[in-house]
C-alpha positions in Angstrom: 114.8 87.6 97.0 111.4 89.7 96.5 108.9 88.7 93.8 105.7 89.2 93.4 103.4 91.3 90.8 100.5 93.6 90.5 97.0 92.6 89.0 95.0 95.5 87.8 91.5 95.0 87.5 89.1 96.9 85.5 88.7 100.3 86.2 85.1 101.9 87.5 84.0 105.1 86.5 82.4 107.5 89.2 83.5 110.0 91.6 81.0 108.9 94.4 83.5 106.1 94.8 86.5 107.8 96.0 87.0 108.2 100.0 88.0 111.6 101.5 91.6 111.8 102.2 93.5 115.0 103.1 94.7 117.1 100.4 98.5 117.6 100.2 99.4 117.3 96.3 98.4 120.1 94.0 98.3 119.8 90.0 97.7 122.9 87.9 94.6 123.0 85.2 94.0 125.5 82.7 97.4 126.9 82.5 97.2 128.9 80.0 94.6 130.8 82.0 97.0 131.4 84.8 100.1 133.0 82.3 102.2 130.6 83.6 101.9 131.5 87.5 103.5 128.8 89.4 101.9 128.2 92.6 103.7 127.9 95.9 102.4 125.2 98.8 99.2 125.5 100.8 101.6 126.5 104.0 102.7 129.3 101.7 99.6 131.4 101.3 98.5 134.1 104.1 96.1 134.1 106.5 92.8 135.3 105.3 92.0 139.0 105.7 88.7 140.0 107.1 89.1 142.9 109.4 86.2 144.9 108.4 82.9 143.8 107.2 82.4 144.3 103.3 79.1 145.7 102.0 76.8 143.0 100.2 76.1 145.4 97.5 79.2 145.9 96.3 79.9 142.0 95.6 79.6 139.4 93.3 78.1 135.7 92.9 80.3 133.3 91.7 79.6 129.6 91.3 82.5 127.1 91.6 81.9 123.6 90.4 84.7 120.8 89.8 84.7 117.8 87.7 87.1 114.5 87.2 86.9 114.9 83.6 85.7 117.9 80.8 83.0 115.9 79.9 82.3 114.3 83.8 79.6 115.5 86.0 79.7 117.8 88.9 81.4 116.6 91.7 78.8 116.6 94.8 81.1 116.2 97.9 84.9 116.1 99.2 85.8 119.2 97.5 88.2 122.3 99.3 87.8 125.3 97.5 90.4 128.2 98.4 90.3 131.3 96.7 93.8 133.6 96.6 94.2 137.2 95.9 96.7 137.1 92.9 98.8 139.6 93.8 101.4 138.5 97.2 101.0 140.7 99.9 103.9 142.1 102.2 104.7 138.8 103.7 105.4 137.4 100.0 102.5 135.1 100.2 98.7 134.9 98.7 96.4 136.4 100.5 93.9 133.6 101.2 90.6 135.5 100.8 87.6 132.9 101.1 87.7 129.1 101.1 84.7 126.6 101.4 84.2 122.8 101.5 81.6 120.0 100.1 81.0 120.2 96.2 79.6 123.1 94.2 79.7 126.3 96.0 78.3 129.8 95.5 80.9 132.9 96.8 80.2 136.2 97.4 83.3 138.9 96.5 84.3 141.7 95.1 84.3 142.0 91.4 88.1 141.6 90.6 90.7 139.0 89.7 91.7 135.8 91.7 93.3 132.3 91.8 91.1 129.6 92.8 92.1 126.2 94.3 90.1 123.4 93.7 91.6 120.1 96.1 89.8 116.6 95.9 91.9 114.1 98.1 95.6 114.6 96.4 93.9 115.6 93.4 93.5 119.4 92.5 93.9 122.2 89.9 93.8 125.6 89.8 92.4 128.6 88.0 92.2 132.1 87.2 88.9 133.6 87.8 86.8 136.7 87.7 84.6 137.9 89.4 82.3 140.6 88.2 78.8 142.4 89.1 76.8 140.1 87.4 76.7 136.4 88.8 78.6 133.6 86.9 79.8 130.0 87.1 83.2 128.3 86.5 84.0 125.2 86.6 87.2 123.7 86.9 88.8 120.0 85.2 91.0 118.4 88.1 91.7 115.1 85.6 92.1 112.9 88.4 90.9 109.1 89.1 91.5 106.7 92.2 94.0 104.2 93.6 92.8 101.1 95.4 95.4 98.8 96.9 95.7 95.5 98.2 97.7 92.3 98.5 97.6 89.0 98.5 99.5 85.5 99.5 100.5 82.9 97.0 97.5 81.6 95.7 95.2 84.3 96.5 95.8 83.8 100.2 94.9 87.0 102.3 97.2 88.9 104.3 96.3 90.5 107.7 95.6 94.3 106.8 97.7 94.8 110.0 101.0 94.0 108.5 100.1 95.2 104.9 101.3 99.0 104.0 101.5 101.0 100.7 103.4 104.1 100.4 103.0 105.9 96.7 105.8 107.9 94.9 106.0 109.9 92.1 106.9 107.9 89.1 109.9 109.8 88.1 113.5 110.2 90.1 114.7 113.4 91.0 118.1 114.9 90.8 119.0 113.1 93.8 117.9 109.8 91.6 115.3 109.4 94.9 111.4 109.6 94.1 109.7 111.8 96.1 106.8 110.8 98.3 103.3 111.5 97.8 101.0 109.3 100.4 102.7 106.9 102.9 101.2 104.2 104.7 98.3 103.8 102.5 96.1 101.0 104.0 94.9 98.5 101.9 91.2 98.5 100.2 91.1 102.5 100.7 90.9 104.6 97.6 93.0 107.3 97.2 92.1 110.2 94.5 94.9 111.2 92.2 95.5 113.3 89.2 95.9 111.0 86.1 99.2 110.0 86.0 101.8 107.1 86.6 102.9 106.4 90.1 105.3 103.8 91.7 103.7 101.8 94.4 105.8 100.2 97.2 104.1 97.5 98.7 105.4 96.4 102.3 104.5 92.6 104.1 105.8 92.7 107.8 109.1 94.8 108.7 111.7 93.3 106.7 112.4 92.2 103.7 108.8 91.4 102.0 108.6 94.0 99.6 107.0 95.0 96.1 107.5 97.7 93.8 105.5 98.8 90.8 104.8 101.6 88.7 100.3 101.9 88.0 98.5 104.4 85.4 95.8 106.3 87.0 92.8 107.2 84.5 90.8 110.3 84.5 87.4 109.7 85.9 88.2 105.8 86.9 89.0 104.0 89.4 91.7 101.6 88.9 92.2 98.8 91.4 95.8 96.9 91.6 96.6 93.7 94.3 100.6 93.0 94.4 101.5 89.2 95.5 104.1 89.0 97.8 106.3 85.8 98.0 106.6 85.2 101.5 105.6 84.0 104.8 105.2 84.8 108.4 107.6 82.9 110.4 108.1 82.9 114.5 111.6 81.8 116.3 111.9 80.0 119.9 115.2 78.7 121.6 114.2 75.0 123.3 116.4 73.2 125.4 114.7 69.6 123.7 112.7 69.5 120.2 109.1 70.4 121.5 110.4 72.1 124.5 109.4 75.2 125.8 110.9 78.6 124.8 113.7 79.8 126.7 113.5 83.7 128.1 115.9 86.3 127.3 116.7 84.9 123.9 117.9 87.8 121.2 117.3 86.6 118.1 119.4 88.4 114.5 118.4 86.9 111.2 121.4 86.3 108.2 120.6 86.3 104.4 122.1 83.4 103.0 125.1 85.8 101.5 125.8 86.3 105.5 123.9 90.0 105.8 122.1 90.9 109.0 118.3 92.0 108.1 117.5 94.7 110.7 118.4 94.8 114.4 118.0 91.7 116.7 114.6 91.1 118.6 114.8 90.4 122.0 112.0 87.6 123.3 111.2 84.1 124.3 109.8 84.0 120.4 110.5 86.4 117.7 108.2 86.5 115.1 108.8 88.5 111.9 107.5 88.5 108.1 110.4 86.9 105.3 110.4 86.9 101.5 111.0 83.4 100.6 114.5 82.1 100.4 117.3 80.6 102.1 118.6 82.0 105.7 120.4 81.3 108.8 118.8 83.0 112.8 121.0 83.5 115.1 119.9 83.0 119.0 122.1 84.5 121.8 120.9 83.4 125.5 123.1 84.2 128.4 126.3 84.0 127.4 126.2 81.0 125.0 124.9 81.6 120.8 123.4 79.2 118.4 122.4 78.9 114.8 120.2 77.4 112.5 119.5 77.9 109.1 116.7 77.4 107.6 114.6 77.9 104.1 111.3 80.3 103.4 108.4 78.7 101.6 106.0 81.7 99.8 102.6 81.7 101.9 103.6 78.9 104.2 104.2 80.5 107.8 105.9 77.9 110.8 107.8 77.8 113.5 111.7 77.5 113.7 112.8 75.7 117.1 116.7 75.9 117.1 117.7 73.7 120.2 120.3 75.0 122.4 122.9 71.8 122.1 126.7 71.7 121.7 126.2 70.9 117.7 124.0 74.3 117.1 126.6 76.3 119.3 129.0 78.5 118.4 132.2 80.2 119.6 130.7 84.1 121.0 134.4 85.4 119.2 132.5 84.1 115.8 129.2 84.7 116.4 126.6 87.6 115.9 124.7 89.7 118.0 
């Protein structure tokens, strides 16, 4: 019973846009310049080494700078540089050797080979770099945009960023035919920075049922903003003795589709109040030892109140009944 669809809008170019959010997905740039090195996790790498002090004289300047795009400017803040040894010590892992955060950054080490990790919110790439006696700059593409989210009602109403959630996947299924999750619980209006790429975007209204899927195209050095209309409505529950009446305590309260299938476990309250994508259903109120129905219809964007009145026509025989 879900419907709704995703609006993009035009996309803005400029880095100074994105918001800082932790880094957690790595992409690979330049790899030819790596010889096909593939690159294990962040929790994979060693601790950095630093035991002894290592005489200035003997190192060498390197200057790191990161753009969205080959022909983008510098990126000025929200950067995490890591630089790696390239060769896996005892433990198996890269020895992390210096790291730095902020945009462009100068280094001081010794003139050798190394693997440097550039990270800009789930964005990154990485690089092989060298490092001689004389100073140098490098500068490495990450080809990444940003991801703003939000959602709406039927026409254009807002929803309550409260009971609004978007979790991102990657766009393609796995062997297990599941997608594998990159960002969860994305609130809406933030701006999450991505490599360029397609991702599937779950949008989730309420706890139940009031959900939107959609796959979005991220663009290198853009911002691309995308609003999903959900097809539903918030809707609260209350046993009354009388039309009008006041609730009745201790009700628990199980929602039916209108093919007969429970949604979720039962709530437990005078009122229970949960989000529905439009449609047909039937709630189910248990109070004491006595169980009542009503069914009743969803209307996109129009929230109310369902009173089922606890008479001998709404009842029903507990042997028949639902929890």
């Amino acid at each position: 019973m879900s419907r709704g669809r995703f609006r993009l809008f035009v996309p803005i170019l400029g880095a100074a846009l994105f918001s800082v959010q932790p880094a957690a997905v790595f992409a690979q740039d330049g790899a030819a310049a790596i010889d096909g090195l593939s690159l294990p996790g962040i929790s994979s790498f060693a601790s950095p080494r630093g035991d002894e002090p290592l005489a200035t004289s003997a190192l060498g300047e390197i200057t790191l700078t990161a753009q969205l795009t080959d022909k983008g400017s510098d990126i000025g803040r929200g950067l995490v540089w890591r630089v790696f040894s390239p060769e896996a010590g005892p433990d198996g892992k890269l020895p992390l050797v210096a790291s730095a955060q902020g945009g462009t950054s100068i280094f001081q080490l010794p003139p050798g080979s190394y693997l440097v990790h550039a990270s800009y919110g789930r964005a990154g790439a990485t690089k092989r770099i060298t490092v001689g006696k004389q100073g140098k700059r490098e500068g490495l593409v990450l080809d990444a945009g940003g991801l703003k989210l939000d959602a709406v009602l039927s026409g254009g109403v807002r929803i309550p960023p409260g009971k609004l959630t978007f979790s991102i996947f990657e766009a393609d299924t796995g062997s297990d035919s599941e997608r594998a999750l990159i960002i969860p619980n994305v609130a809406p209006n933030s701006v999450v920075r991505l490599n360029s790429g397609t991702y599937h975007v779950v949008s989730k209204y309420g706890g139940v049922n009031a959900v939107i899927r959609s796959d979005i195209r991220v663009e290198a050095g853009k911002l691309t903003e995308a609003t999903v209309e959900h097809r539903a409505a918030d809707v609260t529950f209350k046993l009354v003795r009388d039309a009008g009446g006041e609730a009745i305590a201790d009700t628990s309260w199980s929602v039916l589709t209108e093919s007969g299938d429970p949604l979720g476990d039962a709530v437990v309250g005078a009122f229970a109040s949960m989000v529905l994508s439009e449609g047909d259903y039937t709630i189910i109120a248990k109070n004491r030892d006595r169980i009542y129905q009503r069914d009743f219809t969803v209307v996109a964007g129009r929230n109310q109140d369902v009173e089922v009145v606890a008479s001998e026509a709404a009842a029903l025989d507990p042997n028949e009944g639902a929890d």
